[in-house]
Each structure stands twice: as C-alpha cells, then as structure tokens.
C-alpha distance (Angstrom), angle and dihedral (degrees) to the residues before:
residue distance angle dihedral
X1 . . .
X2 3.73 . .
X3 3.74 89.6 .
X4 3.73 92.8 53.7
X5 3.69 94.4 50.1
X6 4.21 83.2 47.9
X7 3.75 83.6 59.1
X8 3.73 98.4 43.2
X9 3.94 88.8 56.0
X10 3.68 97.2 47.4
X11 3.95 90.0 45.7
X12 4.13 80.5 50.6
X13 3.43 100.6 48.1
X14 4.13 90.6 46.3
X15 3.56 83.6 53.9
X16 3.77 100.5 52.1
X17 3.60 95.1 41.5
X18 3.74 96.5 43.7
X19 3.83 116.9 135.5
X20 3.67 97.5 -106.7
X21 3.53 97.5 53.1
X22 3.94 99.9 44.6
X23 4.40 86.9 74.4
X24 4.61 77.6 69.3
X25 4.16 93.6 55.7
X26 4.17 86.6 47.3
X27 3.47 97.3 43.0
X28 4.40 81.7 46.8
X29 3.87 95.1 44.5
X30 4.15 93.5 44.6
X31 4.06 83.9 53.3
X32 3.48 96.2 43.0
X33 3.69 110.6 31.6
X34 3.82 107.4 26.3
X35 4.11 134.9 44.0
X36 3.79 94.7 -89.3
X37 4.14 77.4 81.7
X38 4.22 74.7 72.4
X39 3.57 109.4 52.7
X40 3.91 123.3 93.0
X41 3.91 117.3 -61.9
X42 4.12 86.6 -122.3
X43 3.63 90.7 53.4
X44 3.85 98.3 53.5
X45 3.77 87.9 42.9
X46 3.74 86.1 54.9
X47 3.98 91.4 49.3
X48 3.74 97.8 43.8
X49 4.01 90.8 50.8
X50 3.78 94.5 49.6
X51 3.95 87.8 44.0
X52 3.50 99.1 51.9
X53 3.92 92.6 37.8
X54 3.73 88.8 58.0
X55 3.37 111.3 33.8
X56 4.14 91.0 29.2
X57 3.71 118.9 19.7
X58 3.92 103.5 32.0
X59 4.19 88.8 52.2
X60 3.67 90.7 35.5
X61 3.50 95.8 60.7
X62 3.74 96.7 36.5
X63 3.64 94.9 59.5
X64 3.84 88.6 48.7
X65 4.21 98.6 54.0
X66 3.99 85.1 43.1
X67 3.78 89.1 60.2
X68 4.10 90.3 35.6
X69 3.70 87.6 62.6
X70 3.52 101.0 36.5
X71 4.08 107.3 -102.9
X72 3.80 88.9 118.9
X73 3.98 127.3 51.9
X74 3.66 88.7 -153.3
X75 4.12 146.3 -23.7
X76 3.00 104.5 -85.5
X77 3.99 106.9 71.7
X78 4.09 93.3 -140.5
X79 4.32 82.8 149.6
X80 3.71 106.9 73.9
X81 3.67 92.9 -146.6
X82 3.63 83.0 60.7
X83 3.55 84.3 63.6
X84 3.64 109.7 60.3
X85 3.94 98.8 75.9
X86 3.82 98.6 43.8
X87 3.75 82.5 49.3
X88 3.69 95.3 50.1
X89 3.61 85.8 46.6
X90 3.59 95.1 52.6
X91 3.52 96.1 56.6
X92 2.92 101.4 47.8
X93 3.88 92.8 59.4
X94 3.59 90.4 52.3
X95 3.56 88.3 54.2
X96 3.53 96.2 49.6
X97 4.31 87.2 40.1
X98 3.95 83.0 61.6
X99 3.32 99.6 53.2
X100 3.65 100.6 48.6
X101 3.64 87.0 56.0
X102 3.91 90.3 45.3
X103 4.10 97.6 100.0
X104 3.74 94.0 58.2
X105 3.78 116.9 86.0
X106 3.63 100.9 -169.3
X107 3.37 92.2 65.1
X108 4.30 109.7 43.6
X109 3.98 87.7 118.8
X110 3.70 83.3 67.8
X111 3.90 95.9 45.0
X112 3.86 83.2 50.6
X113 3.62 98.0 53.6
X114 4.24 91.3 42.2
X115 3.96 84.7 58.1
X116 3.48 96.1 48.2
X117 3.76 94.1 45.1
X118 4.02 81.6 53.9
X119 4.11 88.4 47.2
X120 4.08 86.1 52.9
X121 3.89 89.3 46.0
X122 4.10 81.0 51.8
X123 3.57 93.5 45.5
X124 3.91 100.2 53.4
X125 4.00 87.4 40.5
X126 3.96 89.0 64.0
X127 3.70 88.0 37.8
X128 3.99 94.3 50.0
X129 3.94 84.0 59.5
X130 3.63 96.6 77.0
X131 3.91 107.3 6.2
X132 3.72 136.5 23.4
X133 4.13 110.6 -114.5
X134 4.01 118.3 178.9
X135 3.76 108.5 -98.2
X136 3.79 82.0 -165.8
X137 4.06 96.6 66.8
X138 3.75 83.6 34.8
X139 3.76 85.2 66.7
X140 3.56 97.1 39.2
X141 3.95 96.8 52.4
X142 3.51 94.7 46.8
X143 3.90 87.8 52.2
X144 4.02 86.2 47.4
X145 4.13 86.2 57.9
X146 3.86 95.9 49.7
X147 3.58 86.2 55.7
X148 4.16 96.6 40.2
X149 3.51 80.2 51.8
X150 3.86 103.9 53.3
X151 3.51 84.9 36.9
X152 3.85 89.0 62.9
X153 3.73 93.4 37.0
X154 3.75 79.8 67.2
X155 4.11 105.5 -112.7
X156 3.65 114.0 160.4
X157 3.79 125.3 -121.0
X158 3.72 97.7 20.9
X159 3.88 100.8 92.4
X160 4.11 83.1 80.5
X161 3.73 91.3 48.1
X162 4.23 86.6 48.8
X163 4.12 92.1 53.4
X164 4.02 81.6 47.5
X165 3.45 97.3 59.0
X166 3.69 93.5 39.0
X167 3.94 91.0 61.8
X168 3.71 96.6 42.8
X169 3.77 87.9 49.8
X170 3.77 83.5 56.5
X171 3.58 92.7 48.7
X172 3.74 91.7 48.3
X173 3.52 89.7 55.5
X174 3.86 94.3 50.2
X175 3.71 82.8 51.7
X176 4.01 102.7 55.4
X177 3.56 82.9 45.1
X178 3.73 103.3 46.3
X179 4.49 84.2 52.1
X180 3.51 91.5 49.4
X181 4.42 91.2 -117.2
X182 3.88 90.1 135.1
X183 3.71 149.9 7.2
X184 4.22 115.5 -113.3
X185 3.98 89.8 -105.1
X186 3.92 87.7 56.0
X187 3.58 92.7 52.2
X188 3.84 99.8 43.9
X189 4.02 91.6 45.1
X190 3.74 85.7 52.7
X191 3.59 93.2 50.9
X192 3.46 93.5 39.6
X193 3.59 98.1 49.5
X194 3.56 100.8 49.7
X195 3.91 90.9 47.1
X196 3.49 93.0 49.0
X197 3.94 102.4 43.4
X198 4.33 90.3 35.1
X199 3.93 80.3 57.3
X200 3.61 102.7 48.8
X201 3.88 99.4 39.0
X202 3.91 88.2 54.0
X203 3.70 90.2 59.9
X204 3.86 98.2 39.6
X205 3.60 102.4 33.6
C-alpha cells in the first residue's frame, strides 16, 4: 500500500509540474510578485492569453491531433522520437508567443524569457536525437533561472518563491526517478540545460 501511494505522489507531482502547466505559475508569480500586477487589466489579459496559447494551448492541442491520427502511441511522449514534433511544435509557439508581445516595452523581460523557453525547447530537440534528457527538469531549471534572475535584478519577495522552486525541482527529480522515466544524468542535464541556456538567452537576447 505504501508503495502505491509512493507512486500516486510521484505520478502527481509529474503532473503538476509538467511543462505545459509551469507557463500558469509564471503568469501567477509575474501578477502577484512583480509590477506586471500594475499594468492595465487589458494588458495582462492580453499577456496571459498569448502565454498560455503558446506555451499551453498551441502544444496542448498538437500533442492531442498527433495521437488522434496515430503519430503518437500515447500522451505521454516516453519514446524520444515521439518527441521531436511536439518539440518542434513547441518552439515554435514560443517563438511566435514572443513576437506578439514584441511591440510592448514594458514587458521585453517577458519576450526574453518566451525566446529562451523556445531556445530550451531547441536544445532538448537536438538532444532527443541521440539521447533521452527530461523535458520535465528542463522546464523546471529554466523556471529556477527566471527566478535567479529577478532575484538578482533585485525584486522583492521572490527569493522565497526561488528556494520553492528549488525543492520542488528536487522533488521532481526524486519523482522521475522513483517511476523509472529517466536515469539521474537525464534529469540533471535537463535541469542543467534549461538553467543554463534560460540564463544566457535572457542576457543576450
């Protein structure tokens, strides 16, 4: 019994930190926690929909026609050549997120951080090739960096919501691991990478 309920809570957690819902807890920290909780109700309307179209919707849906017409055996992407189109896909709504945003200055932290969320999509598409990496940790470093990176930009109240995401990352890992989804390297090169290249395209792009 215990070990069932250990697998219920790891399938959970997976679910709740899942890629495609990560784009709702940024959209409710920037709201909450930073000075886009200021700007115009229209605007943020505008911002959430284009978030959650790109980084929700658009992949959402994609993922579920594949499987209608028989390009994926199920939803959950465990193949990595299963992987390569929803990736593609991915991207490419992140791409197209940023740009619709592009023609509003307020918010080109955002436009950063939807084109390095594409570059991390990119990333574990060339990686997916040759090796599987966890698209989950992926997800969860690069939403570490956004918040090591307001935290050194100097925003108050977010250094709590950084040590959060640090443990759940943790606990995500323990997770994957604990179902058997991925080796340790896999999850620390996904975490890793998307850290690492979320960073460094928000202070080049």
């Amino acid at each position: 019994m215990l070990k069932s309920l250990s697998t219920h809570l790891a399938h959970a957690l997976s679910m709740a930190l899942h890629p495609l819902v990560l784009p709702i807890y940024l959209l409710v920290v920037l709201f909450t926690r930073t000075a886009f909780g200021m700007f115009p109700v229209g605007l943020k309307w505008y911002l959430a929909v284009v978030v959650l179209l790109g980084g929700v919707v658009v992949p959402m849906v994609a993922v579920g026609v594949m499987r209608f017409v028989g390009k994926l055996d199920n939803l959950a992407l465990q193949q990595p050549a299963e992987r390569l189109r929803p990736l593609i896909i991915g991207a490419a709504a992140y791409v197209v997120a940023a740009l619709a945003i592009a023609h509003i200055p307020q918010v080109i932290f955002l436009r950063k951080f939807l084109l390095a969320v594409a570059c991390c999509e990119l990333m574990c598409f060339l990686v997916t090739m040759r090796w599987k990496i966890s698209l989950h940790l992926t997800g969860m470093g690069s939403a570490v960096a956004l918040l090591a990176v307001l935290n050194v930009l100097g925003l108050p109240n977010l250094f709590s919501v950084l040590l959060w995401a640090i443990l759940l990352a943790g606990l995500l890992a323990s997770a994957r691991l604990y179902l058997g989804y991925h080796r340790p390297l896999q999850l620390l090169a996904g975490f890793l990478g998307g850290y690492s290249i979320t960073w460094l395209a928000m202070i080049a792009l």
